[in-house]
C-alpha positions, 0 to 999 in steps of 0.5 A: 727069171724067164719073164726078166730074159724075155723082156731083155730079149723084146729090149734088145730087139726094139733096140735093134729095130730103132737103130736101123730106122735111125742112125747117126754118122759122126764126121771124121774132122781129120778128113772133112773140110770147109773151103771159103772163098771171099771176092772183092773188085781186084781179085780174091781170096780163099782158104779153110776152116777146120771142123770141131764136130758134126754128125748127119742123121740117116733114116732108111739111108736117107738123111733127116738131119745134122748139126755141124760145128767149125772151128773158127780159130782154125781159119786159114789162108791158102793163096799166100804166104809169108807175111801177106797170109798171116796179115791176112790171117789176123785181119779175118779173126779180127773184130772186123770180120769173123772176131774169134777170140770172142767167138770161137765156133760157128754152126750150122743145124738143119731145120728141114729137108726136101728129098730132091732124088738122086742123093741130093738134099734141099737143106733149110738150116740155122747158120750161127756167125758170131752168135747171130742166127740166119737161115740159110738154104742149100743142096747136100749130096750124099754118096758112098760115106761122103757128103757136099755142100757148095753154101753162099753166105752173105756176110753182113747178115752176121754184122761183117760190113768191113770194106762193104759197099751196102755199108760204105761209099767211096771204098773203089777197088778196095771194096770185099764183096758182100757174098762169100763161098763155102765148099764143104766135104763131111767125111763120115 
């Protein structure tokens, strides 16, 4: 009976020793966020994205990981209203840019990061759009229990080419620029 207490006690202390070396920290989805920005020649637009779920992994308070997932059927336009953002809405969920009825979440995996000092992350990771997989590199900054993220995408990488002028000639002013912008906030 004693050598079945000591060895829960070893268990629980090894346990304890592994949870402070690693730790995982789901994000609140009610308080993160992901804002996009699409530019096109005569203006732009911009909007949200909701998260699904996601957590950062800490060792010794820094980060070693993450893996996020968005909730594409939450897109959202931000800078109209009425009609012109639900237009807008539909024509972004369509087949012509992100088709989320097919493909209803997006991630993001972190392969490897660089400590850069001062809470602030060089992040290599796996963006997945439209179930088509790239790497992507960006800075995270970690603070108190939040994270940022400012990420540039290149839509056509992910088989977005519609109004692209890398893809089609004579688009003038109606031509969508090719990069589009993701200001992230992970609450945690």
């Amino acid at each position: 009976m004693r050598s079945i207490k000591s060895f829960s006690i070893v268990l629980l202390v090894l346990f304890s020793y592994i949870q402070g070396i690693s730790q995982t920290k789901k994000i609140d989805i009610s308080k993160s966020i992901i804002k996009w920005e699409g530019k096109k020649i005569t203006g732009q637009h911009g909007g949200t994205i909701n998260f699904k779920e996601g957590y950062l992994i800490f060792k010794d308070k820094k980060v070693t990981g993450g893996s996020f997932t968005a909730d594409m059927k939450t897109l959202s336009n931000t800078d109209q209203t009425g009609s012109s953002k639900s237009k807008l809405e539909g024509h972004l969920r369509s087949e012509d840019f992100f088709s989320v009825d097919n493909f209803t979440t997006s991630t993001l995996v972190f392969k490897s990061i660089a400590n850069k000092g001062n809470n602030t992350y060089l992040i290599n990771a796996d963006l997945t759009i439209k179930g088509i997989t790239n790497s992507i590199q960006f800075d995270l900054v970690v603070s108190a229990n939040k994270a940022t993220a400012e990420l540039e995408v290149n839509r056509t990488k992910y088989d977005i080419k519609y109004g692209s002028g890398s893809y089609f000639d004579d688009l003038g002013d109606k031509t969508i620029y090719d990069d589009f912008e993701l200001d992230v906030v992970l609450v945690y």
